[in-house]
N, C-alpha and C positions, 0 to 999 in steps of 0.2 A: 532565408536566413543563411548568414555564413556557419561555417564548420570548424572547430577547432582541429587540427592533425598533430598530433603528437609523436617525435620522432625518437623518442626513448619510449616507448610502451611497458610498462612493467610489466609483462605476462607474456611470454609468446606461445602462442596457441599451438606451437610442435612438445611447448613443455607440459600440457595438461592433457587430461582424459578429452575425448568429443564431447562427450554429457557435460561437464563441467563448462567447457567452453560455449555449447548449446544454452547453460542455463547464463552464460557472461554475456553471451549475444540478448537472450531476450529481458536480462535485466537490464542493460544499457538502452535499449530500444523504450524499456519501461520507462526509467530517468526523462525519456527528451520527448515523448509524450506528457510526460508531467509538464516539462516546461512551455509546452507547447501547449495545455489548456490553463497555465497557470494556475499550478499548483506549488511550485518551486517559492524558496525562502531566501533568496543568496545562499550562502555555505552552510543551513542549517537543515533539516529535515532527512528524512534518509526511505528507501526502500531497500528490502534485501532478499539475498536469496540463499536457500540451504542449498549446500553443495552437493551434488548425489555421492553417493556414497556410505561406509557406519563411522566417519567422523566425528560426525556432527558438527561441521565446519559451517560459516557460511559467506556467503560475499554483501559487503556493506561498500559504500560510495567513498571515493579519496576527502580529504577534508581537504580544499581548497581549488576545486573543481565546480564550476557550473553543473546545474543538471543537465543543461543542454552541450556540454564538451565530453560529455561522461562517454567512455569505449566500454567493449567486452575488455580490453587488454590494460584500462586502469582504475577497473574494481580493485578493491583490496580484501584478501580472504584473511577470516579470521577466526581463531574458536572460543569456544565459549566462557573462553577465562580472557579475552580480549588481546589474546596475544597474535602479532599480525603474521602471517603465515609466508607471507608472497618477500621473499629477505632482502629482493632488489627493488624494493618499493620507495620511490620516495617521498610518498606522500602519510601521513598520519590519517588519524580516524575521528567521529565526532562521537568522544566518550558517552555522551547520551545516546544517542544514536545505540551503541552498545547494550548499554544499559536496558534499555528498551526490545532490542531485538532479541536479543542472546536470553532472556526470561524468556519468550512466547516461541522461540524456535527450540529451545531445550523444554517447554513443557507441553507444548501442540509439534506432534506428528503429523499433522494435516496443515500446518502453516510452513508452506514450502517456499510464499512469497510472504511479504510483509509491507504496506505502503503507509508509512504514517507523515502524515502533513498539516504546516501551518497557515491554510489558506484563509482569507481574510472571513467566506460566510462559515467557514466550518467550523472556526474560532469564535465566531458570534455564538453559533449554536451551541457550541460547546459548552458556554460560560452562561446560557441562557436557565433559567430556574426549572424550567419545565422539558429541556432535553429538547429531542427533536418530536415534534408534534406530528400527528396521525392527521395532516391535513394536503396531504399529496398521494398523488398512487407512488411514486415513488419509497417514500415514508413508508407506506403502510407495508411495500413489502421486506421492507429492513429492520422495524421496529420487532419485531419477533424473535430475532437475529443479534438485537445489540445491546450492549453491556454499557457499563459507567464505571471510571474511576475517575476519585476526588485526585485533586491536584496537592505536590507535595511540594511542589518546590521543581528548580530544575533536574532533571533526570542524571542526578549526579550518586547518588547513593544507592548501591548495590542491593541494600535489605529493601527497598522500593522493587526488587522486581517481584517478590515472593505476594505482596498486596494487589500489583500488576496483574497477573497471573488468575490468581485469584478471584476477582473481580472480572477478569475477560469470561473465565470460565466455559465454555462448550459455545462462544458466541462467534460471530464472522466479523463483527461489526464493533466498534469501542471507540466511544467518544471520554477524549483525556478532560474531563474540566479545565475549564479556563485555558486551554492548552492546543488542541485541536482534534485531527478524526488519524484513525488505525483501519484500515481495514487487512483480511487475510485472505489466502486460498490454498488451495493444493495443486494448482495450477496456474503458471501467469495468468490466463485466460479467468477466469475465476477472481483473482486478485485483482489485477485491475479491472474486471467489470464493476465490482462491488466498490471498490474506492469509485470509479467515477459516479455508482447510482449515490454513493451517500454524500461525496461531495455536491452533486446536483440536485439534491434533498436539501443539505443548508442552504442553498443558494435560493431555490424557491422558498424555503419557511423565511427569511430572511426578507426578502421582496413581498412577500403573503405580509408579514408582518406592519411592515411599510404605511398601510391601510387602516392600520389601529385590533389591538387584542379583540375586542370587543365585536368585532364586525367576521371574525373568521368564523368558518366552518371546518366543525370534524367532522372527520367521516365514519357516519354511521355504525354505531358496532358490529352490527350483522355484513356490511362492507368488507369492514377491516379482518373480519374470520375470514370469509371467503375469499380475500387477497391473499391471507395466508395458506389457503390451503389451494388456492392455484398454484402459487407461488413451489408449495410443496413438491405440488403432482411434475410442474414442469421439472424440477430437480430430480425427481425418479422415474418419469415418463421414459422407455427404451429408446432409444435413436435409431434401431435396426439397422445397425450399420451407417449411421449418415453419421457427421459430428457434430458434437454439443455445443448448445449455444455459447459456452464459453467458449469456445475452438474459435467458433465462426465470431466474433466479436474481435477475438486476439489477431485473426485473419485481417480482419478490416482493420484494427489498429496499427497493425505493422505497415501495411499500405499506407494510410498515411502519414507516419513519421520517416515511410521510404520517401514521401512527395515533399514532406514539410521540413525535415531536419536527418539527413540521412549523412552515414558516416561512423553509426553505432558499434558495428562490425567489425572497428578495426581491433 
């Protein structure tokens, strides 16, 4: 795949902190991995990232940007009243997009990334009566993890985030009705492993489905405990100094959007 280069960069990376630019690098890197398993919308959908720091700043995608041309240097930072921070920016913001992030980064401390997307099976599931069903290992170990909110309309109205919010509640996981999937973390690595497991959860209920309702299998109750409490143990098992499976995941990710679509950096 070609590369977009951009020769006005809105941000240069001698005007920001290294954290900041650290978090511009592995947000853009996140973008063109989306694009790159198709999860991308044209100019609609967004990932974001809190800026380090006690602003409460965060960086959200330009609005007229591919996910695959997106840099570290033309994120656009903004705070939580949507005002755009970066003053030689020429690009605007996708007011939902705001809407949406600016609620669950002003009320989760621990949602440092944000990925939320329109992809074709995660919006099947999404709008599906019965949610995502407990008939994957995948599934089973997200279901314990994820939330629901009903759909309002486009994410245009501010007093939607406080319902938002609310409804994600203490989850990692939040399927939008009729609308599509959010996932969160406190680390890229983390973010996006959990967006790819639940993205690749609709996709299997979706093809499972295919077959006819009637013909599927759930899994087992006593299954479905015990995936959760693997699931658990992995989450708090020590690493003794090795790194966590989210580490090593974001590892192999950057590797290959370094082979498939590189140019993130700039």
């Amino acid at each position: 795949m070609s590369t977009a280069i951009f020769s006005h960069p809105r941000v240069r990376q001698d005007a920001i902190s290294p954290a900041e630019w650290e978090a511009r690098v592995n947000l853009a890197a996140f973008y063109r991995l989306a694009a790159i398993y198709g999860w991308d919308d044209l100019l609609a959908t967004h990932i974001s990232a809190r800026v380090p720091g006690p602003e409460h700043h965060f960086l959200l995608n330009p609005l007229g940007l591919l996910f695959e041309e997106i840099t570290a240097s033309s994120l656009v930072k903004i705070d939580l009243e949507g005002n755009i921070l970066d003053t030689d920016s020429e690009y605007g913001i996708n007011y939902a997009g705001f809407v949406i992030h600016s609620a669950i980064h002003a009320a989760r401390p621990d949602a440092q990334f944000i990925a939320h997307f329109h992809s074709a099976d995660g919006t099947a599931v999404s709008a599906h009566a019965e949610g995502l069903l407990p008939i994957n290992q995948r599934a089973l170990g997200i279901i314990p993890s994820l939330a629901y909110h009903d759909y309002e309309g486009i994410a245009f109205n501010l007093d939607e985030r406080e319902r938002l919010v609310a409804d994600l509640g203490n989850a990692h996981f939040l399927l939008l009705r009729n609308h599509g999937t959010l996932a969160l973390g406190d680390t890229i690595g983390a973010a996006f492993g959990r967006i790819y497991q639940l993205e690749s959860a609709c996709t299997t209920q979706v093809r499972t489905l295919s077959i006819g309702r009637e013909n599927i299998l759930i899994a087992p109750k006593a299954a479905q405990a015990e995936v959760q409490r693997q699931v658990g143990n992995r989450v708090r098992r020590p690493t003794d100094g090795k790194k966590g499976f989210p580490d090593l995941i974001w590892e192999a990710a950057l590797r290959k959007v370094d082979r498939d679509l590189p140019g993130y950096e700039q």
